[in-house]
C-alpha positions in Angstrom: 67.2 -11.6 -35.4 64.3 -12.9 -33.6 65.8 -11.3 -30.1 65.8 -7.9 -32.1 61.8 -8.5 -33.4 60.8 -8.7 -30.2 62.3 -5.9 -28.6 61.1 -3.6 -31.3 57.3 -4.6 -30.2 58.3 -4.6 -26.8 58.7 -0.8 -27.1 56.0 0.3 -29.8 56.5 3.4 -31.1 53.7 6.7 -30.5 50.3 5.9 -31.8 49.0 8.6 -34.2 45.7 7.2 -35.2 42.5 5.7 -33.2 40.1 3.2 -34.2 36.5 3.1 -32.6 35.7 1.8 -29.8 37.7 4.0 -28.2 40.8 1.6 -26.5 40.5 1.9 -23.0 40.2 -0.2 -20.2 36.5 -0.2 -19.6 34.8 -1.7 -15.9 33.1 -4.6 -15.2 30.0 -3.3 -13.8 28.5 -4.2 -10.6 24.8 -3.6 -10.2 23.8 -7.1 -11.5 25.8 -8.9 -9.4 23.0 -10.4 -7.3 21.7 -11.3 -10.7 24.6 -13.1 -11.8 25.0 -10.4 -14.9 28.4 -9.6 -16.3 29.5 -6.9 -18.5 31.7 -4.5 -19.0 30.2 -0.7 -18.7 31.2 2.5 -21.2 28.3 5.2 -21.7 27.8 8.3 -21.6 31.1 9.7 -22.1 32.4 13.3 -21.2 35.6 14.1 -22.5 36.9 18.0 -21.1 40.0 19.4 -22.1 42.0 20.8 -18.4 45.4 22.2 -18.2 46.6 20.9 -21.1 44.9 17.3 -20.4 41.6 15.8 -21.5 40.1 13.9 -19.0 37.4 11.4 -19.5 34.0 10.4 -17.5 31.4 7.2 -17.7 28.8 5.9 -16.2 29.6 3.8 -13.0 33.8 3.8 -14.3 34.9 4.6 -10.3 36.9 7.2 -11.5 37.9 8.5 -14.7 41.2 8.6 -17.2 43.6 11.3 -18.7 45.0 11.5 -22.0 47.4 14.1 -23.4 46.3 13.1 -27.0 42.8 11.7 -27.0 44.2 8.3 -28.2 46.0 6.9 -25.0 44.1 6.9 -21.7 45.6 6.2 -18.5 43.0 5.2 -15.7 43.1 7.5 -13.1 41.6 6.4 -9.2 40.2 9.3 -7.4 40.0 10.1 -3.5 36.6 10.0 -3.3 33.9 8.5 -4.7 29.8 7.5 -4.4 29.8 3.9 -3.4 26.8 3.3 -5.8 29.0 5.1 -8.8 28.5 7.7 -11.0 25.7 7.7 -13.6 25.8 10.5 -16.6 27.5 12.8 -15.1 27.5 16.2 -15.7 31.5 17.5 -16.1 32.9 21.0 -17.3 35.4 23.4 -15.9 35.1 26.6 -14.4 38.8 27.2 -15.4 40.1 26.7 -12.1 38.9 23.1 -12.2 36.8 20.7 -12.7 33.1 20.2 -11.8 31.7 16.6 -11.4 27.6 16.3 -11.0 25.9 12.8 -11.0 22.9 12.3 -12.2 20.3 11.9 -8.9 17.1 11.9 -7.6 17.4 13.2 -4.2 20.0 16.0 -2.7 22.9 14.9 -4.4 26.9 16.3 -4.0 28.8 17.8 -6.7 32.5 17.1 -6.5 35.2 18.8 -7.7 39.3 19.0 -8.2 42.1 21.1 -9.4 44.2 18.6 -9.7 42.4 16.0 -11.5 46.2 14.4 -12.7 46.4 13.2 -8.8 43.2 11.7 -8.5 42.2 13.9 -5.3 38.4 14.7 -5.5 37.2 17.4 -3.2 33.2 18.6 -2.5 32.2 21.4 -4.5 28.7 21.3 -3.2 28.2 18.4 -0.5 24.6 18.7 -0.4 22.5 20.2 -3.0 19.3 21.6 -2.4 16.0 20.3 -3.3 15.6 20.6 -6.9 12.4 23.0 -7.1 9.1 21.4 -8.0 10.0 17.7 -8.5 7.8 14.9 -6.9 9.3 11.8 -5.1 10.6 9.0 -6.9 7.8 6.8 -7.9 5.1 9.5 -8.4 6.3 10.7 -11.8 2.4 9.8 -13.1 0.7 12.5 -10.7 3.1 15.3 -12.2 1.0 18.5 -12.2 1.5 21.8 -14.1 5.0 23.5 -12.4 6.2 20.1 -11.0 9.1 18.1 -12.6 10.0 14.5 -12.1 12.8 13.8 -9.6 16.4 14.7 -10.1 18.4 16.5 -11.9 18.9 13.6 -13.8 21.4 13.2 -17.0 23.0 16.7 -15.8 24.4 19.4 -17.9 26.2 22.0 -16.6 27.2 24.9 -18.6 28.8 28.4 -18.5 28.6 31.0 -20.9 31.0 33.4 -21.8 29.6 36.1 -19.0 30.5 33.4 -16.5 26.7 32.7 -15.9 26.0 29.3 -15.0 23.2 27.0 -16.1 21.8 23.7 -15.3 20.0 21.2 -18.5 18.7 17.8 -17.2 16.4 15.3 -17.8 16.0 11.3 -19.2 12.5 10.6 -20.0 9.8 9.1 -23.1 7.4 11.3 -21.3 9.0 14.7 -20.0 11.1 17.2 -21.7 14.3 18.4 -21.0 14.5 21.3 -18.9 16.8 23.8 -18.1 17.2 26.5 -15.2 19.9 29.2 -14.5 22.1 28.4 -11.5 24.9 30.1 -9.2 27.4 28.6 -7.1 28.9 30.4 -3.6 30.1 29.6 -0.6 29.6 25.7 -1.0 25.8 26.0 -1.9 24.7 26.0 -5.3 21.4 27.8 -5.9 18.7 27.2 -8.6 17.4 30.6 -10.4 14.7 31.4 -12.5 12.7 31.3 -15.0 12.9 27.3 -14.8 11.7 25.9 -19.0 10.9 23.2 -20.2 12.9 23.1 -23.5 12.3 20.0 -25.7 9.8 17.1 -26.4 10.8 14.3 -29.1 8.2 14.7 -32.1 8.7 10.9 -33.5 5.2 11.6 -35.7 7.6 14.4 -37.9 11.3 13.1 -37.1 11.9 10.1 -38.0 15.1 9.4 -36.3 13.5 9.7 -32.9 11.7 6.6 -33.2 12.6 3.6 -30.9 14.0 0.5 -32.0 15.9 -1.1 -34.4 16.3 0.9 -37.7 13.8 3.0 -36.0 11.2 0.5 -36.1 9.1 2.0 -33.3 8.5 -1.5 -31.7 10.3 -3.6 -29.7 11.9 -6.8 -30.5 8.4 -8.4 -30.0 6.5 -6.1 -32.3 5.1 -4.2 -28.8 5.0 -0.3 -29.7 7.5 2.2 -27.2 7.8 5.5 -26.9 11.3 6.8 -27.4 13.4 8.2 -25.1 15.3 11.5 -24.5 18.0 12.2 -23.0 21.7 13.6 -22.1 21.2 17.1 -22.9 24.7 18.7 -23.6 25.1 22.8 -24.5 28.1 24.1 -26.7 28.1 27.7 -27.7 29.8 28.4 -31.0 29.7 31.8 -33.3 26.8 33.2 -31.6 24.6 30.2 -31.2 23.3 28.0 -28.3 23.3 24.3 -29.4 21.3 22.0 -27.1 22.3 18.5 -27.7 19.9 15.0 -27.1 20.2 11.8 -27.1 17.4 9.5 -28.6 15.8 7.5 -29.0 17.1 4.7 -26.8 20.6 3.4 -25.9 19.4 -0.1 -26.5 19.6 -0.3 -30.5 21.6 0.5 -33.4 19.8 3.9 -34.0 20.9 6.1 -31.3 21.9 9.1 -32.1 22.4 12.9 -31.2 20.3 15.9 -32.6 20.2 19.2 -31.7 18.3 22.5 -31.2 20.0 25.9 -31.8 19.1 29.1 -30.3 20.7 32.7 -29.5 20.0 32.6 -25.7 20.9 30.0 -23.4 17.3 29.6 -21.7 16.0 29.7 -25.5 14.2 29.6 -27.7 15.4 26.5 -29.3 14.5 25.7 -33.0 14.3 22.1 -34.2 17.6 22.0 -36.4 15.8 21.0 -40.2 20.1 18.9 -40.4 19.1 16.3 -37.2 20.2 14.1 -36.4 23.7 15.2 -36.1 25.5 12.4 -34.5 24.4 8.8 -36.0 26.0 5.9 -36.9 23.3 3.0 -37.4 25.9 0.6 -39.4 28.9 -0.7 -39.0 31.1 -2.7 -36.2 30.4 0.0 -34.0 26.7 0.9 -34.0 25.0 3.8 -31.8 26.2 7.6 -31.3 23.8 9.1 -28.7 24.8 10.6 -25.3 28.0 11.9 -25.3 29.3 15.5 -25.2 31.3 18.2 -28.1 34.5 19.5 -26.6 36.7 21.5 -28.6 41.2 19.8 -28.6 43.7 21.8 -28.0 44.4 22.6 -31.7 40.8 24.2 -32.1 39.3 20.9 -33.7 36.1 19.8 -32.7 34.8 16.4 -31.1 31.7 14.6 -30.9 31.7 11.4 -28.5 28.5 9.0 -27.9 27.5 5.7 -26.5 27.3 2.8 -29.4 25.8 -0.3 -28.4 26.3 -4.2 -27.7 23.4 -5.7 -26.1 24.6 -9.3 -25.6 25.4 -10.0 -22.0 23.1 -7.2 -20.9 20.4 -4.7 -21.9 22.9 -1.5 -21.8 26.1 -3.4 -22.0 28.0 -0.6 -24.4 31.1 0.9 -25.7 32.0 4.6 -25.6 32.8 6.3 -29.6 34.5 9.5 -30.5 34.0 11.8 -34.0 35.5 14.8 -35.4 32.9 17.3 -35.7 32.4 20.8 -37.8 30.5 24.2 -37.1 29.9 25.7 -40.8 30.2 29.1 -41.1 26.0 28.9 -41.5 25.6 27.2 -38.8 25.4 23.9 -39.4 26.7 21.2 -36.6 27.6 18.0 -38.2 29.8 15.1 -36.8 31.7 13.1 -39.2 30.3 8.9 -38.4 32.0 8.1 -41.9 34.2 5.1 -42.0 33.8 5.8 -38.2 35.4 2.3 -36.8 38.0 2.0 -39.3 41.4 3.6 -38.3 41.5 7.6 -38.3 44.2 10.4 -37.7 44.8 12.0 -35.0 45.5 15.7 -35.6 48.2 17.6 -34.5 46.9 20.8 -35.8 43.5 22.1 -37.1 41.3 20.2 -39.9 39.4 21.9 -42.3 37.1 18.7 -43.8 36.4 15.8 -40.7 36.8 13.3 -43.6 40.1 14.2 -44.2 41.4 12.7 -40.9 40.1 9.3 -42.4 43.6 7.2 -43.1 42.3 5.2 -46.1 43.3 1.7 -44.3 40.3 -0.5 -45.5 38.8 -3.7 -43.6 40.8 -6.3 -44.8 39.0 -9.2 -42.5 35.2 -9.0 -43.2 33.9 -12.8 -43.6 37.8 -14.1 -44.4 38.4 -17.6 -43.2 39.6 -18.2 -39.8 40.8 -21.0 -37.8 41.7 -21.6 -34.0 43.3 -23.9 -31.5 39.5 -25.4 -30.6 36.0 -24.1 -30.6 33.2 -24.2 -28.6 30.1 -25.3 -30.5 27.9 -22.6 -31.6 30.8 -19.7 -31.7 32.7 -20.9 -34.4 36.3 -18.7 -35.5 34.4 -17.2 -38.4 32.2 -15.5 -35.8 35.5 -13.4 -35.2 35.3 -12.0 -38.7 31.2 -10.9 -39.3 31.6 -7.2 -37.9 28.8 -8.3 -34.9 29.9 -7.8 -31.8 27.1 -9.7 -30.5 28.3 -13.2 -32.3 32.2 -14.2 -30.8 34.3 -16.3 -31.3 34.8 -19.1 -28.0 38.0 -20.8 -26.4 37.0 -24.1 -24.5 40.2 -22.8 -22.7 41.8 -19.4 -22.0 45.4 -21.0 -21.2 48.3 -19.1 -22.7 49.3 -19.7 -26.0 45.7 -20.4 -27.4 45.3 -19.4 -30.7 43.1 -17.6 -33.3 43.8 -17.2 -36.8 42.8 -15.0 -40.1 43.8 -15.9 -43.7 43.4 -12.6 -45.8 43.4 -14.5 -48.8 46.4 -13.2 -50.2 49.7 -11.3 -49.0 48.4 -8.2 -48.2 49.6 -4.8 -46.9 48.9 -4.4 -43.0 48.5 -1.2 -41.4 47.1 -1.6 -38.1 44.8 -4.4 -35.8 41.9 -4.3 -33.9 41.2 -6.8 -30.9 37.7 -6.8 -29.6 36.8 -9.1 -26.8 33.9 -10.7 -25.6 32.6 -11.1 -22.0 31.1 -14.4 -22.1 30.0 -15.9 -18.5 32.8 -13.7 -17.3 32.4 -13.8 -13.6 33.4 -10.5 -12.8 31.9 -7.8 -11.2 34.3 -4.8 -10.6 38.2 -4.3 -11.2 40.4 -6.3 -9.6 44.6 -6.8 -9.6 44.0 -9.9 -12.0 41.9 -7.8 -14.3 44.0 -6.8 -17.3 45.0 -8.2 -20.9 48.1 -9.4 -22.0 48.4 -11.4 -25.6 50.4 -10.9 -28.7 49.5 -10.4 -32.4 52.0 -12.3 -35.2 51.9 -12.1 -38.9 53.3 -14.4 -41.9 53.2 -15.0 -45.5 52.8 -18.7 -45.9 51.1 -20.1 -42.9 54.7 -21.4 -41.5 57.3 -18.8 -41.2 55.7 -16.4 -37.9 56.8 -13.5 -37.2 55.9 -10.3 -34.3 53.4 -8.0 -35.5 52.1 -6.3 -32.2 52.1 -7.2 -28.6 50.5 -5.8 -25.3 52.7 -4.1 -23.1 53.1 -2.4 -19.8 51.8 -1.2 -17.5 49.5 -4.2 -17.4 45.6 -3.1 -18.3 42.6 -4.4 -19.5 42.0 -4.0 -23.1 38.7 -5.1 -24.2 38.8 -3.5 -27.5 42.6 -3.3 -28.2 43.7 -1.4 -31.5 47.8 -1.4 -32.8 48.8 0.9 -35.6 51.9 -0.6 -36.8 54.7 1.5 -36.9 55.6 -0.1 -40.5 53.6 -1.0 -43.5 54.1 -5.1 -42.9 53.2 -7.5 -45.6 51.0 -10.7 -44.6 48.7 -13.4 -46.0 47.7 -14.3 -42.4 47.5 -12.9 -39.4 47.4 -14.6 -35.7 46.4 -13.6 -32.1 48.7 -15.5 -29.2 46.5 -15.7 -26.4 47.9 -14.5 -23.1 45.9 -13.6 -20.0 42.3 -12.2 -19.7 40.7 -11.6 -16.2 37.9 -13.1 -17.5 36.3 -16.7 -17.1 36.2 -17.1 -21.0 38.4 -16.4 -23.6 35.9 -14.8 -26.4 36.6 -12.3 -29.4 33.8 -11.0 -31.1 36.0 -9.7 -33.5 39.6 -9.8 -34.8 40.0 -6.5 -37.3 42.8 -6.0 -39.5 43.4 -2.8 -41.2 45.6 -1.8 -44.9 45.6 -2.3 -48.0 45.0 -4.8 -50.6 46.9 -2.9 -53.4 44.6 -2.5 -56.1 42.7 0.1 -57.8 39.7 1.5 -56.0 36.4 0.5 -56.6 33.8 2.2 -59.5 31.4 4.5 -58.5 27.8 2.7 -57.8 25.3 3.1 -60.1 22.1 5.2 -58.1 19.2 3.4 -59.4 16.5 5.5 -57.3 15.9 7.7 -53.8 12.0 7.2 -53.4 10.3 8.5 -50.5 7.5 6.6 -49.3 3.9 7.7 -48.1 5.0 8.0 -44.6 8.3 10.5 -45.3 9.7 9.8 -43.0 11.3 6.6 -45.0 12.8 6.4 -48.0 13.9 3.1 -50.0 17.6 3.9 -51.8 18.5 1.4 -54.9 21.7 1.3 -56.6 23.7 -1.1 -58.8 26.0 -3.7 -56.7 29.5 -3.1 -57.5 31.6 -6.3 -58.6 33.9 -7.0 -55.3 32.7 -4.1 -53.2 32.9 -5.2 -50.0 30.4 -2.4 -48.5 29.0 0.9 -49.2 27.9 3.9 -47.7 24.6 5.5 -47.9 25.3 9.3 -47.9 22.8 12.0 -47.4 22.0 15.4 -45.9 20.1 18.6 -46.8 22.3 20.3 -49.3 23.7 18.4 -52.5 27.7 19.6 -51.5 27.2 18.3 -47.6 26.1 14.8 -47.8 26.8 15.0 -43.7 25.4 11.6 -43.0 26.0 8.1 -43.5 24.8 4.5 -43.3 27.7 2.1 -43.6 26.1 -1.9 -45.0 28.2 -4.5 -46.0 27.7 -5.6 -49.6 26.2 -9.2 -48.4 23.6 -7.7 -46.4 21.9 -5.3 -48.1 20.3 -7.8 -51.5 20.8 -10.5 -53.9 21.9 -10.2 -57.5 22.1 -7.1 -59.1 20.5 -4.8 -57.1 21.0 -3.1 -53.4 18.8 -1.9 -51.5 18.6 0.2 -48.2 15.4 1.4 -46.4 16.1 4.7 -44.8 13.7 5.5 -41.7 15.6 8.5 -40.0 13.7 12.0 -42.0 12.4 14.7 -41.3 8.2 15.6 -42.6 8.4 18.0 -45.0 12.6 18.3 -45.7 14.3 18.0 -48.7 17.2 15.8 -48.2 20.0 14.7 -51.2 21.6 10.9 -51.1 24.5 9.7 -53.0 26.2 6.1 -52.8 30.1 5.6 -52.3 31.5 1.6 -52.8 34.7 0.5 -50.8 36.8 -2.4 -50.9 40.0 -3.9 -49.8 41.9 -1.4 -52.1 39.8 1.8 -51.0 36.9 4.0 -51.8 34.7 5.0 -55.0 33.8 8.5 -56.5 30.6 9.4 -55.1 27.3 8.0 -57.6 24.8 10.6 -58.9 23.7 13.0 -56.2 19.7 12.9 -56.4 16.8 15.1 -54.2 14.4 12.7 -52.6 
């Protein structure tokens, strides 16, 4: 019997659902390696749909991976390749193939392939020319009128429908981002004109687009920034031009992606009164900025950004992915509800983004956990708080270590998340030794063990590992075998398990108040806490029937006592806005509260 357990996780049966951060083998980076920095690297994610493929680009990756279903992504080596890596890249197809831009500063190449499956990379441009009007690196502060600062930097390369090519670029707190027409022959691309300057950030009227934490507009010290835009992405749907930013930093929880809209590609734009579009500021997975929309093969559309970690480094990140709508007025809104819990994966077209939600609730916030040893200061329940910047800590990584959750009661278990650490790794690239290998178990009393889930081949690295089960399994605890990590130090920031408790869902909060302060950009939301809630989320948007945004707090985080409270920062001067509450637990998720204007 045991024999036939492990066979039948040996050979796991077709995912159909996906759990943010997207599971894929992300790099070590290697530009603090003279500074003794390790970290793995994910930003800035392009996901484009090729001959019947998606394929997938990141910042400094060495290459890029392919996916026939947008949940499992093989790595793929290319030919070719910039020894100092690829930052932001700018990727689309032409139809015939695919075009890959870095960002630079100087007289890049833009590469390209037909057969991006191989992995052989050919030069669509090996030497672009000067980018017109743009001073040296370094002399950004004597800018005059007509000049631009070097690059084209955080590239986006787009073309319309007439087969007319164009060129959006630019990461700055102090420049816009511009945008030129541009044609491609014989090996040369060619910049046209007229050459715009599209969009500034206006934090003084958007609220969103201030820096920092929660938007605090300070750093960590209290020391005022100026925000920062960048990763300008176009998509053209029913008419309209939609211009896509990121802001307003990669470094906190609130980066997000808002959007203009115009009927021309070279503009106007209009500030869209909905922004921002993509933002997820709560949560496991926190951050949505810098990404790209792409429509699947079943005519669905996706939203992907750059959520953030911050603990072994600055812009040490994960890469995310959201199902997004067009309404038929024109709306562009992407869906960052329950967006790290498990979601479907379609396999035809969705009407309603939420519906693609699978209704398998956290079942391991703040439960008790336990391990083979410790190491002081990163205790087991640090592998249960939803931070990824607190982790669990192994004084060993030899095989057969052990970490283990106690639900609290025999439970129903749909489907496991593994998210490791990187502390003190020691690594500074991929290497043969670089992959993950461990299994998962599951029993009812503590004593009796059985398989749940286990990495298997090809060996890969897996630093945020999700299993849907193939069966509903029932299990009061749930345990993670430790096998191999390329890593110095086995660390887990978090060990997330997924189903249901099997209860009744939650009551609908009570919405106490939605008061906008002096500065309106804010707004302070109240409700009533709901006995065993376990979170809620904070919905709002500018119509009553499309509450098209959400903050996701846990219930022990956001007051004391009766009350809850959330401070809102991310509006817009002078826009109505309506907000509404929803409560989940273990068992699943409340009616909406009272929908009130604020």
């Amino acid at each position: 019997m045991i024999a036939a357990l492990l066979l039948a996780t040996a050979a796991p049966a077709a995912q159909h659902t996906y759990a943010n951060p997207v599971d894929i083998d992300y790099r070590y980076n290697f530009e603090q390696v003279n500074e003794g920095i390790f970290y793995r690297t994910g930003a800035d994610p392009v996901i484009v749909p090729f001959k019947g493929a998606y394929y997938l680009f990141l910042t400094l990756a060495d290459g890029y991976w392919r996916s026939t279903d947008l949940v499992t992504w093989r790595f793929v080596t290319p030919s070719r390749w910039p020894a100092e890596g690829i930052v932001a890249p700018a990727v689309t197809s032409d139809g015939s193939r695919l075009l890959i831009m870095p960002s630079m500063t100087t007289q890049g190449t833009i590469y390209g392939t037909s057969d991006p499956e191989s992995g052989r990379i050919d030069y669509v441009v090996r030497r672009m020319p000067p980018l017109p009007g743009a001073v040296k690196s370094g002399l950004e502060d004597t800018i005059r009128p007509g000049q631009v600062p070097p690059g084209p930097w955080d590239p986006d390369l787009f073309q319309d429908d007439d087969k007319r090519w164009y060129l959006y670029w630019n990461s700055s707190n102090v420049f816009p981002i511009y945008g030129a027409p541009v044609s491609f022959a014989d090996g040369r691309m060619t910049y046209g004109s007229p050459r715009k300057s599209f969009i500034l950030l206006d934090p003084t009227r958007h609220g969103w687009e201030r820096f920092g934490q929660d938007h605090s507009g300070t750093l960590p010290d209290g020391t005022p920034i100026t925000p920062f835009m960048e990763g300008a992405w176009m998509t053209k749907v029913g008419g309209r031009y939609y211009l896509q930013y990121g802001a307003p930093g990669t470094e906190y929880n609130a980066y997000a992606t808002g959007t203009y809209v115009g009927t021309s590609p070279m503009g106007p734009f209009t500030y869209a009164a909905y922004n921002p579009v993509g933002y997820k500021p709560g949560g496991f997975v926190q951050g949505a900025g810098h990404g790209n929309t792409f429509q699947d093969i079943h005519g669905n559309w996706w939203n992907t950004g750059t959520p953030w970690i911050g603990y072994n480094w600055t812009f040490e990140r994960r890469i995310g992915l959201w199902p997004t709508m067009f309404d038929a007025d024109g709306q562009m809104r992407v869906s960052t509800r329950f967006g790290d819990f498990p979601q479907r994966m379609p396999t035809t077209r969705f009407a309603d983004p939420d519906s693609l939600f699978t209704g398998w609730m956290l079942l391991s916030y703040r439960k008790a956990a336990t391990a083979s040893a410790s190491v002081t200061g990163h205790a087991p329940a640090d592998a249960t708080d939803e931070n990824p910047r607190s982790f669990w800590l192994s004084p060993s990584k030899a095989a057969g270590t052990t970490l283990t959750i106690d639900l609290g009661a025999a439970k129903t278990v749909r489907a496991v998340q593994v998210n490791f650490a990187d502390y003190k790794a020691g690594r500074f690239g991929d290497a043969p030794d670089i992959y993950t290998e461990f299994r998962l178990e599951s029993s009812r009393d503590g004593r009796d063990w059985r398989p749940l889930a286990r990495t298997t081949g090809p060996r890969r690295d897996r630093p945020n590992a999700y299993f849907e089960l193939p069966a509903p399994v029932t299990a009061r605890y749930v345990r993670y075998v430790h096998g191999h990590i390329g890593g110095a130090n086995l660390a887990i920031s978090d060990l997330r398990v997924f189903g249901t408790a099997g209860g009744g869902a939650p009551s609908a909060p009570e919405l106490v108040g939605a008061t906008r302060a002096a500065d309106t950009r804010d707004a302070t939301i109240r409700w009533r806490r709901v006995p065993g809630a376990v979170g809620y989320n904070v919905r709002w948007g500018i119509r009553p029937d499309r509450l098209a945004l959400t903050y996701q707090v846990f219930a022990d985080r956001v007051a004391t006592g009766d009350a809850a409270t959330l401070p809102l920062r991310a509006l817009t001067v002078g826009q109505r806005y309506y907000v509404a509450v929803e409560a989940f637990d273990e068992n699943g998720v409340s009616r909406l509260s009272r929908v009130q204007a604020m």
